[in-house]
C-alpha positions in Angstrom: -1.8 64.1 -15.9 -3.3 60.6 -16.0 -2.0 57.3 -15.4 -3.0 55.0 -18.2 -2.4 51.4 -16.8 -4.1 48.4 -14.6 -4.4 48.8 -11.0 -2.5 46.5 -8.6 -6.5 45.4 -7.6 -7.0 44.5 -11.5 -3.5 42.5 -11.7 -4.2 40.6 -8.4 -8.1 39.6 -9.8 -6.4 38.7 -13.0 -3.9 36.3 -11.7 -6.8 35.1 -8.9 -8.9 34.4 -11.5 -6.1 32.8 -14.0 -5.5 30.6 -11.0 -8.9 29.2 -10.3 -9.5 28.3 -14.3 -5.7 26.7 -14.5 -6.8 24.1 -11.0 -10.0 23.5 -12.8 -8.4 22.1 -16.0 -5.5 20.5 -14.1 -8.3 18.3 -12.0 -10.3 17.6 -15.0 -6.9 16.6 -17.4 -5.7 13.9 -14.5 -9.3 12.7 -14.1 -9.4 12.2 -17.9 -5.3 11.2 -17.9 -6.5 8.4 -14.9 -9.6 7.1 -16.7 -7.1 6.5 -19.8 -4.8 4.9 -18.1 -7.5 2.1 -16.9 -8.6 1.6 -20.7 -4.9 1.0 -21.6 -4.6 -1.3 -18.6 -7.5 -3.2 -19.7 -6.8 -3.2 -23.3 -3.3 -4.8 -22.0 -4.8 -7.7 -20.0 -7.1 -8.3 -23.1 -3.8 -8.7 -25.2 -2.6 -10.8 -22.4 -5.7 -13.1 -22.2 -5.9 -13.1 -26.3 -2.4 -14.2 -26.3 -2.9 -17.3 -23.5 -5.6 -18.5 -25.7 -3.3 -18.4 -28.8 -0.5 -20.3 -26.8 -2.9 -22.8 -25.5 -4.4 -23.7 -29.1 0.0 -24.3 -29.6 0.6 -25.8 -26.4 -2.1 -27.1 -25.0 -2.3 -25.2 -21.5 -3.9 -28.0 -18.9 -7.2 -27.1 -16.8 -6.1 -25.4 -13.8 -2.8 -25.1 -15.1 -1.2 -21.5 -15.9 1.4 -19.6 -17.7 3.8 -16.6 -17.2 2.9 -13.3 -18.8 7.0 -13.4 -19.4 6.4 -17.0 -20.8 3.5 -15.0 -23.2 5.8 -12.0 -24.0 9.2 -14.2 -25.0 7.2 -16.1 -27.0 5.9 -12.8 -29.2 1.9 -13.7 -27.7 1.3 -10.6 -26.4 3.5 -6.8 -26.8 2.7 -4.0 -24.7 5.2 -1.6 -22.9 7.1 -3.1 -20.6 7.9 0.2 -18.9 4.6 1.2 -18.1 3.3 -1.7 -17.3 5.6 -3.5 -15.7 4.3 -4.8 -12.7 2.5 -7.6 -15.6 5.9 -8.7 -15.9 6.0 -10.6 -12.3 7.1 -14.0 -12.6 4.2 -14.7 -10.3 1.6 -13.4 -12.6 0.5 -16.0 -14.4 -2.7 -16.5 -16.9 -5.3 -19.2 -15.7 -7.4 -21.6 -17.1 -9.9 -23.5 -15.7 -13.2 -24.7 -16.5 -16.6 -23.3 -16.0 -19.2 -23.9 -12.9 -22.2 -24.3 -15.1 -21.0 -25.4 -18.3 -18.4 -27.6 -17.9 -17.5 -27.6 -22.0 -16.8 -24.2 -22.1 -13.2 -22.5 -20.3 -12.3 -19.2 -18.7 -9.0 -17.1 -18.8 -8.2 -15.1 -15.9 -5.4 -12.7 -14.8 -4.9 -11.1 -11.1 -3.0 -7.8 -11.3 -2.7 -5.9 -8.4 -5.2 -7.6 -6.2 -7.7 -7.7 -9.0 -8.9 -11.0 -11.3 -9.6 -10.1 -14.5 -11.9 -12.8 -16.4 -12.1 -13.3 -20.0 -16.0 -14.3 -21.5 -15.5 -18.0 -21.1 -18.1 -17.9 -18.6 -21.3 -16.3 -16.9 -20.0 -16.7 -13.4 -16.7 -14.5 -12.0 -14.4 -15.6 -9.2 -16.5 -15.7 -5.7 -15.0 -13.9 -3.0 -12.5 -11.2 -4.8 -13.0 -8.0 -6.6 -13.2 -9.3 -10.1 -13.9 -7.7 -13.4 -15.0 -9.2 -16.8 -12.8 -8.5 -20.0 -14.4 -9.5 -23.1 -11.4 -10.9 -25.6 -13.7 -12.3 -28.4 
């Protein structure tokens, strides 16, 4: 009589191998998943910086002076998901403006989130001294 059927070996090197290929894809999806996440981020402090310069052409935001992302958001200047996002929902994070080094006619926009300055295109120069990274919002 014969056994028609997989061996325990052939189950086990199944499953092995089923195993290997599922931790492959599950690295690469949260690689991909974190990468995302960034864009939206940045896509969100572009909104943000997009949305000081349309309250500052209403209100006329002073050089050096600042307002709240929360200021931005009650005022519909900006929308993004709250949820997700809401550490940009501090009352201490606050949009900058200030003039520029070299060109002195020409402002910049900047943002710190988590430790980070983000900078608008105003200007050639970024922030000495921190990590800083250059959003273009035009």
């Amino acid at each position: 009589m014969k056994n028609k059927g997989f061996t325990l070996i052939e189950l086990l090197a199944v499953i092995v191998i089923l195993g290997i290929l599922l931790s492959i894809t599950t690295v690469s999806v949260n690689s991909l998943k974190k990468k995302q996440d960034e864009k939206n981020l940045q896509n969100v402090i572009s909104s943000i910086l997009t949305g000081a310069k349309e309250y500052n052409a209403k209100n006329r935001i002073q050089v050096g002076g600042s307002v709240n992302v929360e200021e931005l958001k009650s005022g519909d200047y900006v929308d993004f998901d709250e949820d997700k996002y809401f550490n940009l929902l501090k009352e201490d994070v606050k949009v900058t403006k200030n003039q520029c080094e070299k060109n002195r006619l020409k402002v910049k926009y900047s943002i710190e989130v988590d430790g980070t300055t983000y900078n608008d295109c105003g200007c050639e120069e970024q922030i000495d001294g921190k990590e800083s990274k250059e959003i273009c919002t035009e």
